[in-house]
Backbone bond lengths (Angstrom), bond angles and torsions (degrees), N, CA, C in turn:
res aa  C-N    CA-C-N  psi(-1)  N-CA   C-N-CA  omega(-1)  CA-C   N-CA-C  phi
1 X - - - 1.468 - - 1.538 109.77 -
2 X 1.313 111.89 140.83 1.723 108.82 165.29 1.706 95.27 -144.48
3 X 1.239 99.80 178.10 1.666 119.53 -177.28 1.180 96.97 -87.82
4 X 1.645 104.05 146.07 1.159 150.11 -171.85 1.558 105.18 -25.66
5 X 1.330 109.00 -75.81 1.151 140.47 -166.84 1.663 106.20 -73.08
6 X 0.891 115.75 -23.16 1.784 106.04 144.84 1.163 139.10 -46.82
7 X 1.754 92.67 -60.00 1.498 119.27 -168.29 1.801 102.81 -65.82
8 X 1.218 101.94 -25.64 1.466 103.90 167.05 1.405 138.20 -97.67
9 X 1.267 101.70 -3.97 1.907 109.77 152.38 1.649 111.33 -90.22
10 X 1.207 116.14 -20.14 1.467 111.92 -167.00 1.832 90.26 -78.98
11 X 1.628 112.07 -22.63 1.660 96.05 -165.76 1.396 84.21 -92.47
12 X 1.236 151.98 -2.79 1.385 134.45 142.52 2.355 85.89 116.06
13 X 0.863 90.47 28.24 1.630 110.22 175.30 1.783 116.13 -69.49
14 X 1.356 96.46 -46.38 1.785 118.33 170.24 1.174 118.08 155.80
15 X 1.402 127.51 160.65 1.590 134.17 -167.13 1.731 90.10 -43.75
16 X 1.485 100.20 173.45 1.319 100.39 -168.98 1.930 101.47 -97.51
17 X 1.236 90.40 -10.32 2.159 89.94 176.02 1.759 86.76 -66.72
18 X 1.193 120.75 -56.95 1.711 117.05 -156.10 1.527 109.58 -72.18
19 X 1.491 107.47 -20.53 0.962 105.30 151.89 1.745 147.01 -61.77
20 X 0.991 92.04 -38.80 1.288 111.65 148.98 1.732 126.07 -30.86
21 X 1.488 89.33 -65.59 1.146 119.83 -164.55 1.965 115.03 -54.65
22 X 1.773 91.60 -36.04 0.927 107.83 159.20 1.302 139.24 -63.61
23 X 1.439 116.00 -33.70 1.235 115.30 -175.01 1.350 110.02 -92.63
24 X 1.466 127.53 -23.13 1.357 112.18 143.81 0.965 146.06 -29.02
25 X 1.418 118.39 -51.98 1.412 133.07 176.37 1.413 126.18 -82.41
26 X 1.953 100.96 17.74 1.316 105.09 175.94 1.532 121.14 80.44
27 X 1.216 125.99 -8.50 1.591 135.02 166.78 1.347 124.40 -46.55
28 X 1.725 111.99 -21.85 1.782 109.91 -154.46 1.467 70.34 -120.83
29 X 1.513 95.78 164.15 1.607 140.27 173.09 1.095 103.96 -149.27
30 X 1.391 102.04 145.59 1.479 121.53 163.42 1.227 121.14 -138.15
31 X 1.533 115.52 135.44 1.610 108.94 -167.59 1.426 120.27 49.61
32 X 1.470 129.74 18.55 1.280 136.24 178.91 1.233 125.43 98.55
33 X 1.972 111.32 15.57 1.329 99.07 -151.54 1.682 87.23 -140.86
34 X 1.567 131.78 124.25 1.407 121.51 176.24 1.037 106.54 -75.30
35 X 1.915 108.67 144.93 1.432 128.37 -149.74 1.537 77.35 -127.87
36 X 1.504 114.96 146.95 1.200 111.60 139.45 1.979 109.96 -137.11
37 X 1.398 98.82 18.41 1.705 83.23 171.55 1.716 125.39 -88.27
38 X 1.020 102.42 147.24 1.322 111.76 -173.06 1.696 115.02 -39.50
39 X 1.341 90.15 -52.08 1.866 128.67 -139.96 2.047 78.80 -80.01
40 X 1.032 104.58 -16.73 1.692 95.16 -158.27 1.629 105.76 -61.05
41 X 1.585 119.26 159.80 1.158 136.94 -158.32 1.697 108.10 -123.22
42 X 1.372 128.17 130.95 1.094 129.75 -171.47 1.657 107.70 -132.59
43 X 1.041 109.67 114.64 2.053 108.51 158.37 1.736 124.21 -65.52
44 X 1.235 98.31 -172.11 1.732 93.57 170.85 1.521 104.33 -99.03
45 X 1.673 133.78 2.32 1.330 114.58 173.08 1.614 96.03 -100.08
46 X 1.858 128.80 -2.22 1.170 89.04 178.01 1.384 135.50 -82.85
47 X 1.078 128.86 173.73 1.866 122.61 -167.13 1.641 89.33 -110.53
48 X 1.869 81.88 131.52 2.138 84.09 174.14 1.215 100.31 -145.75
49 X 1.244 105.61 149.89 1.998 115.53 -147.67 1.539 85.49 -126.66
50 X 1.494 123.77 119.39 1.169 107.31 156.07 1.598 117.35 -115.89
51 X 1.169 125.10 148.98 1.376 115.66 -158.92 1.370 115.50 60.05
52 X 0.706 129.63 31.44 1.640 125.10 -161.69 1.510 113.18 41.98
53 X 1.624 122.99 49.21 1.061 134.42 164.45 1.161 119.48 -125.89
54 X 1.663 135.13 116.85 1.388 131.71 -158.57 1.825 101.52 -63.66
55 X 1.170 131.35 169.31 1.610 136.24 163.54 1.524 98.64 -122.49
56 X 1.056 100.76 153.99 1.938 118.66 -159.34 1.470 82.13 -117.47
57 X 1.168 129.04 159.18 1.990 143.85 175.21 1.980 77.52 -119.26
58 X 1.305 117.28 81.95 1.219 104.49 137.85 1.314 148.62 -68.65
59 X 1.746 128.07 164.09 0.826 133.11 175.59 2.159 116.59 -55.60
60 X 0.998 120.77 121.73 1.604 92.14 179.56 1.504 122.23 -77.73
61 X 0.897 105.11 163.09 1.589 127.16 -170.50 1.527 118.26 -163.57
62 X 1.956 93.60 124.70 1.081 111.48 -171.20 1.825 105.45 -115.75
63 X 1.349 125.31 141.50 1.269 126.49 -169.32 1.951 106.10 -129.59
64 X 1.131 126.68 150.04 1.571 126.93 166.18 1.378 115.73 -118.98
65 X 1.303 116.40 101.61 1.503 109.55 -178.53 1.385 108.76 -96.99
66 X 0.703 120.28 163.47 1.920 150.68 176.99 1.815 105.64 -107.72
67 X 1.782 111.50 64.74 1.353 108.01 -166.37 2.213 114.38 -58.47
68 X 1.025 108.68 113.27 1.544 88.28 -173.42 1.735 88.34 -78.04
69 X 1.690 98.68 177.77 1.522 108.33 170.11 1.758 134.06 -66.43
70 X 0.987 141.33 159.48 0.959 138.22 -169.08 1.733 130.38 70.96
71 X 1.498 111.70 34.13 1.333 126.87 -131.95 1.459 93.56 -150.85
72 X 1.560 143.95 114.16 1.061 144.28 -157.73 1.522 98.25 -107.14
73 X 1.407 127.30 123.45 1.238 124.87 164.24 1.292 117.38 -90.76
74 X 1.539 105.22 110.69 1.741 139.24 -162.70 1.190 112.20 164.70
75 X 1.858 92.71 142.47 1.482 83.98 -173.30 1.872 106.68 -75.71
76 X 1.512 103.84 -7.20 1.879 82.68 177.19 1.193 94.36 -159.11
77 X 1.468 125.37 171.55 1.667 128.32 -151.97 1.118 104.46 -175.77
78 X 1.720 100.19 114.15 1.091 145.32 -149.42 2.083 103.21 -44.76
79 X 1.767 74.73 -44.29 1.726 92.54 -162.38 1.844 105.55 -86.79
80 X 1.683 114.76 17.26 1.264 109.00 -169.42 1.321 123.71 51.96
81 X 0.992 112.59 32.19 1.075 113.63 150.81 1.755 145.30 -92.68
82 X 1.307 132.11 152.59 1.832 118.51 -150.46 1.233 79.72 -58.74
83 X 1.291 107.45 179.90 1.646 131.87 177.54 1.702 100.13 -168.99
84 X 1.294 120.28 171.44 1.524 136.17 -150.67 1.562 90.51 -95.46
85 X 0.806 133.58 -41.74 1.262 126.11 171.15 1.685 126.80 -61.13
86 X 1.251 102.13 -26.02 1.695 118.32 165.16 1.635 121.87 -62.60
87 X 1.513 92.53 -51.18 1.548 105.71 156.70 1.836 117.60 -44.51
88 X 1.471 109.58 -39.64 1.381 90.53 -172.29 1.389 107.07 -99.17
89 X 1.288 122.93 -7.72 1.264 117.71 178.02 1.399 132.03 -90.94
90 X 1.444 102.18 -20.12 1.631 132.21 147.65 1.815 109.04 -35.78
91 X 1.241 108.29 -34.74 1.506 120.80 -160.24 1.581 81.23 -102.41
92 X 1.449 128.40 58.59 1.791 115.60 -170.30 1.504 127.61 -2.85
93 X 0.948 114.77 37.64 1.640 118.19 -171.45 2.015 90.50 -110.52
94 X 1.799 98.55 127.05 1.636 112.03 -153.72 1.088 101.05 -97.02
95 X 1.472 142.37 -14.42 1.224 122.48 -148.03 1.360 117.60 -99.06
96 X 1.332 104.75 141.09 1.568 104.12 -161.42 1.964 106.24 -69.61
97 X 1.397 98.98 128.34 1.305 119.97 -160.25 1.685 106.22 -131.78
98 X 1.348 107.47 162.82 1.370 113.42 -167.10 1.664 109.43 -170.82
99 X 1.495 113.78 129.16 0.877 122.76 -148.36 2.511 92.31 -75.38
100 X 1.760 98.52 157.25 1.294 90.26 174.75 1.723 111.60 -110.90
101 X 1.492 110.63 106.91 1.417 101.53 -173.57 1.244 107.45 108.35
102 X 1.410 134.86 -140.84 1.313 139.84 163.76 1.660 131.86 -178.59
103 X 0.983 158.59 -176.20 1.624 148.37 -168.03 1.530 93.45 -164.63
104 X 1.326 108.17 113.45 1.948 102.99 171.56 1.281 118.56 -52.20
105 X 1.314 121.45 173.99 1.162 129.14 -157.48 1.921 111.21 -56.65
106 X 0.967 90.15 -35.65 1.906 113.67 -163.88 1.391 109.44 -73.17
107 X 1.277 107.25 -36.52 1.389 140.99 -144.49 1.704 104.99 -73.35
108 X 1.810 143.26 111.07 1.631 94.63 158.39 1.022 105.99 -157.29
109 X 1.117 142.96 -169.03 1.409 153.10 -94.10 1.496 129.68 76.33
110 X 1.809 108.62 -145.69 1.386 112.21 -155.59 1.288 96.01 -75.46
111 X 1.826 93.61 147.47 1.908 93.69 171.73 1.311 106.56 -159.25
112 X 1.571 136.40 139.89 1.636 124.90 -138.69 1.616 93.78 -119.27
113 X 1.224 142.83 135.42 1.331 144.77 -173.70 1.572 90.49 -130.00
114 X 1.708 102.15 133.94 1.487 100.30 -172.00 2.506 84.20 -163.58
115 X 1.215 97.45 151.13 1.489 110.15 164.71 1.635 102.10 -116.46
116 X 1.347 115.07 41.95 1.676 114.43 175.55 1.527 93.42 -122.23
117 X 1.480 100.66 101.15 1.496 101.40 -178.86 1.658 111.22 -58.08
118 X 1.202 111.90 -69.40 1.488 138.27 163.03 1.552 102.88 11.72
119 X 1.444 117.45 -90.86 1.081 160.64 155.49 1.673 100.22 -24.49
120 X 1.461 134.34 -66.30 1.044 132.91 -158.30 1.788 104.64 -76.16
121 X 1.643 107.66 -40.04 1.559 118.85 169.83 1.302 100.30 -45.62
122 X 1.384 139.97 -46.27 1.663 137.77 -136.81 1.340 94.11 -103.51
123 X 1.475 135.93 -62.62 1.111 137.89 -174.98 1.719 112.77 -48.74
124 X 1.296 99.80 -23.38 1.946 109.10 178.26 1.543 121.93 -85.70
125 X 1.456 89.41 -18.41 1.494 106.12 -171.68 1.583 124.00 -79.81
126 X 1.834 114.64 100.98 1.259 107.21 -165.36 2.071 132.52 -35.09
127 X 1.545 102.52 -14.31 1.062 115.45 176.20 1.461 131.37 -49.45
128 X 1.948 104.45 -42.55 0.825 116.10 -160.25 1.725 100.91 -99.28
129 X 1.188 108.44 -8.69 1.688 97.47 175.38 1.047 143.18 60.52
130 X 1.682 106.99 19.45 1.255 114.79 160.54 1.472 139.32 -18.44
131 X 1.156 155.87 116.45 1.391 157.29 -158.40 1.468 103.49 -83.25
132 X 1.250 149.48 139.20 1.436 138.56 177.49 1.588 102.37 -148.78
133 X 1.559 121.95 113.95 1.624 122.22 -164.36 1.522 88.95 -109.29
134 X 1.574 93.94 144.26 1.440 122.91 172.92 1.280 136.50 -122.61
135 X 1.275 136.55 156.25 1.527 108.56 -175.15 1.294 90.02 -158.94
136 X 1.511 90.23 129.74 2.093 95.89 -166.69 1.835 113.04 -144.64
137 X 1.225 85.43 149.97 1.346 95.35 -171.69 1.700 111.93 -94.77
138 X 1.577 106.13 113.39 1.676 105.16 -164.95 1.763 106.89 -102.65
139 X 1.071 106.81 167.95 1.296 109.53 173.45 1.790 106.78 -95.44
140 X 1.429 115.64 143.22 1.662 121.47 -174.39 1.522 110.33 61.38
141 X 1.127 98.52 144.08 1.428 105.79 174.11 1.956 135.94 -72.80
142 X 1.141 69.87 95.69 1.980 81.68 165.97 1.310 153.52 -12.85
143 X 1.283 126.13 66.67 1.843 126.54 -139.02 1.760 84.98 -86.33
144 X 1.423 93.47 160.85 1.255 122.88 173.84 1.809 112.67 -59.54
145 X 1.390 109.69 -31.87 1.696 87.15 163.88 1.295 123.42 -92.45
146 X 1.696 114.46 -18.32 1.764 92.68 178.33 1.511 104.38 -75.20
147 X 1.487 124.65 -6.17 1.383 117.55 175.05 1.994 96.59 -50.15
148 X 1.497 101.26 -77.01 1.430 115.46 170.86 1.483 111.65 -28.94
149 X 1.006 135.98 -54.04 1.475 137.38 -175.44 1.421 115.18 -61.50
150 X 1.505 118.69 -20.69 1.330 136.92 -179.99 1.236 103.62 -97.51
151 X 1.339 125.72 -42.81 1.439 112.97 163.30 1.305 139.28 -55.33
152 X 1.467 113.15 -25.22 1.935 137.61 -160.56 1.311 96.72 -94.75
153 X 1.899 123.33 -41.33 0.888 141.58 -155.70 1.432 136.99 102.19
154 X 1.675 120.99 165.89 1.356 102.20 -172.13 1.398 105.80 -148.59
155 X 0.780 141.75 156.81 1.630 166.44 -146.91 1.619 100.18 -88.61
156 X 1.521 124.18 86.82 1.398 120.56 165.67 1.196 114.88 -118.16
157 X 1.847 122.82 130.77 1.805 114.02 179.46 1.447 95.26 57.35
158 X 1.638 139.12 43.53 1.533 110.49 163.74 1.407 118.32 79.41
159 X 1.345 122.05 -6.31 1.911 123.81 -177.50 1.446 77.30 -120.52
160 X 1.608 93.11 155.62 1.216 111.98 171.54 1.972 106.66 -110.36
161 X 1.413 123.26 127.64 1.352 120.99 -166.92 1.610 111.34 -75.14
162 X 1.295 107.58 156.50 1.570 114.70 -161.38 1.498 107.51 -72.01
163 X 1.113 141.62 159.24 1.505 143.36 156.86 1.608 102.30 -33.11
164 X 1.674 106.86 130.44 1.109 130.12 166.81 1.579 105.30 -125.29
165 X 2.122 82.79 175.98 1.592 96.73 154.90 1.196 133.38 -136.65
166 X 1.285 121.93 150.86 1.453 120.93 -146.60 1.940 98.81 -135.87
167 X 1.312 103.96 132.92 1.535 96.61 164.68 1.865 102.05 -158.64
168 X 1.502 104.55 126.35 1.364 113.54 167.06 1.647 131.29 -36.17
169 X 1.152 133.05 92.45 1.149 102.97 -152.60 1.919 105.06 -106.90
170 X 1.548 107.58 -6.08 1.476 105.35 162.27 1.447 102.52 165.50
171 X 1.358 110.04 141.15 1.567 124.89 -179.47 1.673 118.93 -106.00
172 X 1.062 120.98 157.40 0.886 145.71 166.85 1.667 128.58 -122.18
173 X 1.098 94.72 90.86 1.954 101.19 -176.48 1.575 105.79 -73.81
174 X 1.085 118.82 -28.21 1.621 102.32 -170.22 1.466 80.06 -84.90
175 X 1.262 155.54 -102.97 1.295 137.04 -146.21 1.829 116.00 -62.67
176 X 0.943 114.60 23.13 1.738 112.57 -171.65 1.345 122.47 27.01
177 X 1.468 106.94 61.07 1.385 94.43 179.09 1.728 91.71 -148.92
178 X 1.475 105.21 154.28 1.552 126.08 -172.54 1.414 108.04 -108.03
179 X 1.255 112.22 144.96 1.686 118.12 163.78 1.590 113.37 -115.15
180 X 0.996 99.14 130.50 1.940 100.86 -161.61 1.599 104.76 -141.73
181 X 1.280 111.37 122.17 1.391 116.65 -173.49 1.984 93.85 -101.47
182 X 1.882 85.65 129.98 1.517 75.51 -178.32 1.902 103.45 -131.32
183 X 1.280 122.42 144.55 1.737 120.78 -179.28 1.598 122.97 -112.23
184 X 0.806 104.46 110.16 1.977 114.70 -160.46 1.499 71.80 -102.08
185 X 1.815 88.04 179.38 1.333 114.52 162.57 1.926 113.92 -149.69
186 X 1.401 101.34 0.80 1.210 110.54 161.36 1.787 128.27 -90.68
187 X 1.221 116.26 -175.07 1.264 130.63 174.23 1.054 165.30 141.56
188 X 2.340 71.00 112.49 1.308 96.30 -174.59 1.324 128.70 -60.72
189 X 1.593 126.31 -172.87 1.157 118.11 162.68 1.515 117.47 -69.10
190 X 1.274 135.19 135.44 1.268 144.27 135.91 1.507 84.78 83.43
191 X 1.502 121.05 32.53 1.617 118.27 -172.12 1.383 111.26 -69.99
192 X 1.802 128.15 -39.22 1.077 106.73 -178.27 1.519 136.87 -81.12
193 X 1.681 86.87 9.89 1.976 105.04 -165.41 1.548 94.67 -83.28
194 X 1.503 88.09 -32.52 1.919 111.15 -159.74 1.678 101.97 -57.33
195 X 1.448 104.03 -37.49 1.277 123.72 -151.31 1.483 111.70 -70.57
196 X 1.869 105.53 -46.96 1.019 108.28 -179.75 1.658 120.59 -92.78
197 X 1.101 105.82 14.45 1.583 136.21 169.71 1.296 115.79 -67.51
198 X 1.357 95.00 -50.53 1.182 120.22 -174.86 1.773 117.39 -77.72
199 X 1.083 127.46 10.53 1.425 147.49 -166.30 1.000 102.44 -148.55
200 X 1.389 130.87 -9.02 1.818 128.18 -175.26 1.003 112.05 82.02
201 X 1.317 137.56 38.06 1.481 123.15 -178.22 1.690 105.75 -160.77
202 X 1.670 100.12 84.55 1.969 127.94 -172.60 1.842 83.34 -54.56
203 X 1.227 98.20 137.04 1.468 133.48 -175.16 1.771 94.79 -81.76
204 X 1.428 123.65 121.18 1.788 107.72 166.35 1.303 119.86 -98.82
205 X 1.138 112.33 -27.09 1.685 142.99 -164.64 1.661 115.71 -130.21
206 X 1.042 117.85 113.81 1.867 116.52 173.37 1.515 108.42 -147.54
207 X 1.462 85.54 137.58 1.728 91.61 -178.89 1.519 105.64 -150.13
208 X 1.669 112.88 125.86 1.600 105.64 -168.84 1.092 81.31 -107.61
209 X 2.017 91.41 137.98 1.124 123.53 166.17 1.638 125.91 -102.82
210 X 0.835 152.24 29.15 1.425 163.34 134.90 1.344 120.85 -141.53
211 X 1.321 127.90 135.25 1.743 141.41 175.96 2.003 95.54 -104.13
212 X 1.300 113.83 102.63 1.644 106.71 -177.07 1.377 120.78 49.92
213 X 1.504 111.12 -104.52 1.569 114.24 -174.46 1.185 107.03 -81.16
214 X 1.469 140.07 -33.36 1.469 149.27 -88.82 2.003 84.87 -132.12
215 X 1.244 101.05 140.44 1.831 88.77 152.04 1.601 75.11 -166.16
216 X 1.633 98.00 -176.76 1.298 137.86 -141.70 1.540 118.86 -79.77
217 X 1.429 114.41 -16.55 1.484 131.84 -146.09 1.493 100.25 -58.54
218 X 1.166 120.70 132.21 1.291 137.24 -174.93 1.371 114.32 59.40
219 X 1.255 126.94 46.56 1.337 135.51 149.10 1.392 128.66 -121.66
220 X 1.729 130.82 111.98 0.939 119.93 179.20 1.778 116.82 -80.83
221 X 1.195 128.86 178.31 1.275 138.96 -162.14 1.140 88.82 -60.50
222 X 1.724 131.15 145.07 1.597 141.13 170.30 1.733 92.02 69.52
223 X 1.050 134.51 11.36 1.441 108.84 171.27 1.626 102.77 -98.07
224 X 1.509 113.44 171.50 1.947 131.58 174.11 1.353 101.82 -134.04
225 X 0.806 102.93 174.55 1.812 136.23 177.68 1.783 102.70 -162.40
226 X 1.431 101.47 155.74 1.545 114.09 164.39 1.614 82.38 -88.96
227 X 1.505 93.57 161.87 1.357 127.77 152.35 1.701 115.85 -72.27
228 X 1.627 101.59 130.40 1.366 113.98 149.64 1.137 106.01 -39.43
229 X 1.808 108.34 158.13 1.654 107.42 170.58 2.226 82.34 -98.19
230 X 0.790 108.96 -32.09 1.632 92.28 176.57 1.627 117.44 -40.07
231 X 1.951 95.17 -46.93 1.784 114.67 172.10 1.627 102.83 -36.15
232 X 1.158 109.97 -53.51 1.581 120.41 -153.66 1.246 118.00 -83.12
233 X 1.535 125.80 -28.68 1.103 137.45 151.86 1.620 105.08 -66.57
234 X 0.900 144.22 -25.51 1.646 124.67 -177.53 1.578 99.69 -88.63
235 X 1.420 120.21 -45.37 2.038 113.74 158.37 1.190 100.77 -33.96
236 X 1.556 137.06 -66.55 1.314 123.23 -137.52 1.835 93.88 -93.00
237 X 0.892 107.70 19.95 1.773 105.71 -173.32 2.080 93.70 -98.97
């Protein structure tokens, strides 16, 4: 048995606070009956309707994509356009999946597709501090203190960004442009574009290369893999 509001982040329904939130407001049923206590207790045969939509206790499933560009991370888009989840379902594999986090449209590299709400809430959650490496192509060349200034942090929307890491990784003077691998653990929107914005130097090209433990090796652009369950135990560590 676990509470309510578990059983409904684990089916990937919503974080388990909004979940909450829901069952306050009278949204959840169980066994036919609207619940709104917190404290309440659920099995895997009970039936819970939210919105008047049943939730399934799926099997979990974890996926690694290789997002190429032009590729919307969501599971669906508005404007029909592909999205990362199309990619895996293209590959007939059914299970309802949802991307963790997101990479703008342009944007690509690593990107984690999982129906383990639980898991997908925590890994997002600035608390936990996930590590996330990047490697981007800047405009002008890159001095040794905005490297530092990117490391200390920098002033976006009024917050100042958390300690990073930053290392030059090769220039180009006849075209003025820098390649700079950089490792946050937040995320904001459009934070690492923001970042180098924020130092004078508009990002053209970005592609993250590791999610925590996880990186890319032997995946070309548009390719997946499942996750190791070893993979999945070092996420949930």
């Amino acid at each position: 048995m676990e509470r309510l509001q578990k059983a409904m982040a684990e089916a990937g329904v919503a974080s388990r606070r909004a979940s909450e939130k829901l069952i306050l407001q009278g949204k959840v049923a169980v066994n036919g009956k609207i619940v709104t206590e917190l404290g309440t207790k659920v099995g895997v045969h009970d039936e819970i309707v939210v919105n008047g939509v049943p939730i399934h206790h799926e099997q979990h499933v974890y996926y690694l994509l290789n997002k190429p560009r032009g590729v919307i991370s969501s599971a669906h888009d508005d404007k029909g356009r592909r999205t990362v989840v199309d990619i895996i379902h293209d590959a007939e594999i059914d299970e309802r999946i949802y991307p963790v986090g997101r990479l703008d449209y342009d944007t690509t590299g690593i990107l984690l597709l999982t129906n383990d709400g639980a898991l997908a809430n925590k890994l997002m959650h600035p608390k936990y501090e996930v590590e996330k490496t990047y490697i981007a192509k800047v405009e002008g060349i890159v001095k040794n203190d905005e490297l530092k200034q990117l490391r200390l942090g920098v002033v976006i929307d009024g917050r100042k960004t958390k300690p990073a890491k930053s290392k030059l990784l090769n220039v180009d003077r006849a075209k003025k442009t820098s390649l700079v691998q950089l490792t946050i653990h937040e995320g904001r929107n459009h934070q690492v574009k923001n970042m180098f914005k924020a130092v004078g130097h508009p990002v053209t090209k970005l592609h993250r290369e590791t999610y925590g433990p996880l990186n890319l090796y032997g995946l070309q652009p548009g390719e997946f893999r499942a996750l190791k369950p070893e993979e999945v135990q070092l996420l949930k560590k």
